[in-house]
C-alpha positions as protocol buffer text, in pm:
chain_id: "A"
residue {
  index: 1
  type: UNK
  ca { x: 12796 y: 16576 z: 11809 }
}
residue {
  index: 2
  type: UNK
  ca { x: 12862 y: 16426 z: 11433 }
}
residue {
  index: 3
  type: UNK
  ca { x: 12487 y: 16422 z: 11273 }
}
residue {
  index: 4
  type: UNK
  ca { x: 12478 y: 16070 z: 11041 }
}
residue {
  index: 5
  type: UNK
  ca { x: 12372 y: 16234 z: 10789 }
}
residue {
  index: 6
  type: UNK
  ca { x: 12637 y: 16449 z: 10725 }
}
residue {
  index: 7
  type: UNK
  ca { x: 12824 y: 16163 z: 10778 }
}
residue {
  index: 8
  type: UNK
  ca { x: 12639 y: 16018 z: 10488 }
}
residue {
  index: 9
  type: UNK
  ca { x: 12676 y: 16292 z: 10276 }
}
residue {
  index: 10
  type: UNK
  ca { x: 13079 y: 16347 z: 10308 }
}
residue {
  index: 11
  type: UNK
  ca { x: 13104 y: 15965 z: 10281 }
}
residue {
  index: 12
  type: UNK
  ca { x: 12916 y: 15888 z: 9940 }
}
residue {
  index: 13
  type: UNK
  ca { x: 13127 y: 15697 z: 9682 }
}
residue {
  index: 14
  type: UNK
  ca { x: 13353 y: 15633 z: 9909 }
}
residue {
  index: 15
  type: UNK
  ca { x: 13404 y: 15284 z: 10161 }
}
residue {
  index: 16
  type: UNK
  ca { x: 13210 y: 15287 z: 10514 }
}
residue {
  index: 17
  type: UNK
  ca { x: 13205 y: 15005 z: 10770 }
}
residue {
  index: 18
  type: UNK
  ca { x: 12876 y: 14925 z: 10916 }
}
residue {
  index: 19
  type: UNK
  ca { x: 12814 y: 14767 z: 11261 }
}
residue {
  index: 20
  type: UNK
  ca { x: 12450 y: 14639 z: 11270 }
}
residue {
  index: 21
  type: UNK
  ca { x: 12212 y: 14567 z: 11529 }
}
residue {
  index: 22
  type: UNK
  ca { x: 12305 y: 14176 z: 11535 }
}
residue {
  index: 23
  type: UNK
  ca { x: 12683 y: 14213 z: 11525 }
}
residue {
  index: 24
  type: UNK
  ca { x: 12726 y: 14193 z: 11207 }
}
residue {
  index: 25
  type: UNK
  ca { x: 12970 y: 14456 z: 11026 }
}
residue {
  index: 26
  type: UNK
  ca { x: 12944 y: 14524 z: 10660 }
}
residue {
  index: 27
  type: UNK
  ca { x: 13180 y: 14678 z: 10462 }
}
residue {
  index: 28
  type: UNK
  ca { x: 13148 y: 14859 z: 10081 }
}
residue {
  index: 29
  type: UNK
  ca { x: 13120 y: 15159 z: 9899 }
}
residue {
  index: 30
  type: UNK
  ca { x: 12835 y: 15391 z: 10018 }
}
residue {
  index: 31
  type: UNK
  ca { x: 12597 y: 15484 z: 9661 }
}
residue {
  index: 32
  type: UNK
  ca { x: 12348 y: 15624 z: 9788 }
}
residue {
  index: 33
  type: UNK
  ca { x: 12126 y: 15677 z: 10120 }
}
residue {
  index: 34
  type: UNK
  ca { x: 11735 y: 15819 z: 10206 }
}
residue {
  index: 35
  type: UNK
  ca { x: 11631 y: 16054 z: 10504 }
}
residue {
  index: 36
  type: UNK
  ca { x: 11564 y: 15716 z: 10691 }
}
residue {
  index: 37
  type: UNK
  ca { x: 11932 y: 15604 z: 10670 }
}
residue {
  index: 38
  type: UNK
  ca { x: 11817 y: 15332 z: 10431 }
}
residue {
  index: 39
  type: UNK
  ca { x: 12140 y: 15274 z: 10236 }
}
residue {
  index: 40
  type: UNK
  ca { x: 12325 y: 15128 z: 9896 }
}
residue {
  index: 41
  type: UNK
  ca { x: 12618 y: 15002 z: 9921 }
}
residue {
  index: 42
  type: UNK
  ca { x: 12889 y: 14816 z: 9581 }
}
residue {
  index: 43
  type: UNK
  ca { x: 13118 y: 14540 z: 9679 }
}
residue {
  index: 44
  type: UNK
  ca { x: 13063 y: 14457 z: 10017 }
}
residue {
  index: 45
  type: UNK
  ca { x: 13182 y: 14216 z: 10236 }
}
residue {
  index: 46
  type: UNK
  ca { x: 13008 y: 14069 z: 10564 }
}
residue {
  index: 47
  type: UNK
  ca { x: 13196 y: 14014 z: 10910 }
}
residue {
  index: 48
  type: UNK
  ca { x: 13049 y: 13785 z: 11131 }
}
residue {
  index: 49
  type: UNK
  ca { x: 13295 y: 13574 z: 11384 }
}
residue {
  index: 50
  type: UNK
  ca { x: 13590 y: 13578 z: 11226 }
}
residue {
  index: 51
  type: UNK
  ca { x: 13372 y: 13451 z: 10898 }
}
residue {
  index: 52
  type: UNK
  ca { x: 13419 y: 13704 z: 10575 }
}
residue {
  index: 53
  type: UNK
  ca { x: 13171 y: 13689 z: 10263 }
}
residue {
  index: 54
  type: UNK
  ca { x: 13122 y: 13902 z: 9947 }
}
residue {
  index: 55
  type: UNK
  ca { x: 12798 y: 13992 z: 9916 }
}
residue {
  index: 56
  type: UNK
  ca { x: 12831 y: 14261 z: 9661 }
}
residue {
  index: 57
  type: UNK
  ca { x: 12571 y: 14519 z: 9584 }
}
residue {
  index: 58
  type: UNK
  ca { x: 12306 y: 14556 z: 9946 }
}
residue {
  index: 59
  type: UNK
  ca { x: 12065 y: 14770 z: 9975 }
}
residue {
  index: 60
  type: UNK
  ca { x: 12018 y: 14801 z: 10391 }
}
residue {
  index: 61
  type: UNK
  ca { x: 11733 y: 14929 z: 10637 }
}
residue {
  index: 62
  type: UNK
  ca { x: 11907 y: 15222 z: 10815 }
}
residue {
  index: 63
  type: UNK
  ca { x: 11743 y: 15088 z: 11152 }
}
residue {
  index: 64
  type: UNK
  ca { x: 11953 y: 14867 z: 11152 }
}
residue {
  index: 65
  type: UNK
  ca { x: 12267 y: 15024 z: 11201 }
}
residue {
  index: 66
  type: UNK
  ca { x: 12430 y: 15088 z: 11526 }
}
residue {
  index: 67
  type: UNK
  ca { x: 12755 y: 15310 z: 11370 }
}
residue {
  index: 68
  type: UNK
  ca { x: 12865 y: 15399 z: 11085 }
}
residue {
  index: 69
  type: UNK
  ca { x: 13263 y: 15454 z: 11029 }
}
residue {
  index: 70
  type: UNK
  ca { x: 13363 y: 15609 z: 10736 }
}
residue {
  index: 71
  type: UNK
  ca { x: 13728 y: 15473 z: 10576 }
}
């Protein structure tokens, strides 16, 4: 089993893709992170339906995340 936090850790300044809780998946470069998951991430960009939007710098509630895929 892949612990997220090492995840995290091997993925920082580098792209992940987020799938959240409401089907949403956000994409950007992973700057940082907390024990709780809570995350920053640069130049991302939001999936939802087929719709795609920069939303640049986000800083995200790690509850919210269902997986995290590193690129």
């Amino acid at each position: 089993m892949v612990m997220p936090l090492n995840v995290l850790e091997k993925s920082i300044n580098k792209r992940v893709q987020l799938l959240l809780k409401d089907n949403r998946i956000l994409e950007g470069k992973l700057v940082g992170y907390d024990d709780y998951m809570n995350m920053v991430l640069e130049d991302t960009e939001e999936t939802k339906e087929d719709n795609v939007r920069r939303v640049g710098t986000v800083v995200l509630r790690g509850n919210n995340v269902v997986t995290i895929v590193p690129k």
